[in-house]
N, C-alpha and C positions, 0 to 999 in steps of 0.2 A: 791673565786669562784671555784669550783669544777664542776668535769663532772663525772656521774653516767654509766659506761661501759654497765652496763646491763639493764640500760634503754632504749630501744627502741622506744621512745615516739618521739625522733628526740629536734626538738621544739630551739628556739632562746637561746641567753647568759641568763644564771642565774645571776640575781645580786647578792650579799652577805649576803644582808639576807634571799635568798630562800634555801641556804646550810643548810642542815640538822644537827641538835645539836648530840653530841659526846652520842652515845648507854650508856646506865644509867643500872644499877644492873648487873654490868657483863655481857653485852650484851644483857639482856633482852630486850630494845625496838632495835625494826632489823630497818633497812634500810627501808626495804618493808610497816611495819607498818607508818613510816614517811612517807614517798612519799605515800602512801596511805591517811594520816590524807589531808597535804600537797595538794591532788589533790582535796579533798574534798571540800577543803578553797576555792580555785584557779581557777580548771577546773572541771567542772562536769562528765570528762571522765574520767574513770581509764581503766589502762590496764589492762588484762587478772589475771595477778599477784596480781594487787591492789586489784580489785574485790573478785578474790576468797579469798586472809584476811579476805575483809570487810565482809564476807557471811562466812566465819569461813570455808572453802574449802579448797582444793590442788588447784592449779592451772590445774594441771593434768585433775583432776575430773569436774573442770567448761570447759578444751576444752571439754570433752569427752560429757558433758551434750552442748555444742554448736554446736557438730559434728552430736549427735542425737536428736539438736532443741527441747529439754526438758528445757533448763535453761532458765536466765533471755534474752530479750533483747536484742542484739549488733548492732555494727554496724564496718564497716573496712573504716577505714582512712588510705590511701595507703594501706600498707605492716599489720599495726597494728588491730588488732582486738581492739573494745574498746566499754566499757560499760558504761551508761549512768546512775550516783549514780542513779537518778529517777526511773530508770527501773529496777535496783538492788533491790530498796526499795518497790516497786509496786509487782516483782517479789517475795520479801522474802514474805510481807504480805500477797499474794494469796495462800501461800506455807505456812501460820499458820495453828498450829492444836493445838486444848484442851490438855493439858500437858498429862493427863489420856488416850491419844487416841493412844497411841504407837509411 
């Protein structure tokens, strides 16, 4: 069992099979990507950080689109900001454009 320091998600014991598999290609799959696939399985909230992976973003640039209520969706559970995959995906696809369109 492990605990994830920079998760702030809070939330009960992890059993041992929710612990995340050892990063593969020299580090190429991160932490963030796990816990992101992870929250997907599991819980349909991701935090600020999972979101912006799952939407190919900084984390940065999705507060900054929450702060000017341009991005997808949220909502705050306590302390955490937190995105609902549905609203992420409703969000990305009203946000499609014809590949030609710039």
């Amino acid at each position: 069992m492990t605990h994830d320091p920079n998760d702030k998600a809070g939330g009960g014991a992890r059993t041992p099979t929710e612990v995340a598999p050892p990063a593969v290609n020299g580090g190429a799959v991160s932490s963030t990507a796990e816990r992101a696939r992870r929250a997907r399985e599991h819980c349909p909230f991701l935090t600020t950080k999972q979101a912006a992976f799952h939407l190919g973003l900084a984390a940065d640039t999705l507060k900054k689109m929450r702060r000017e209520r341009r991005g997808p969706c949220c909502r705050k559970h306590g302390t955490v900001w937190r995105y609902h995959i549905d609203d992420i995906e409703a969000w990305s696809r009203a946000n499609m454009r014809d590949g030609g369109n710039g």
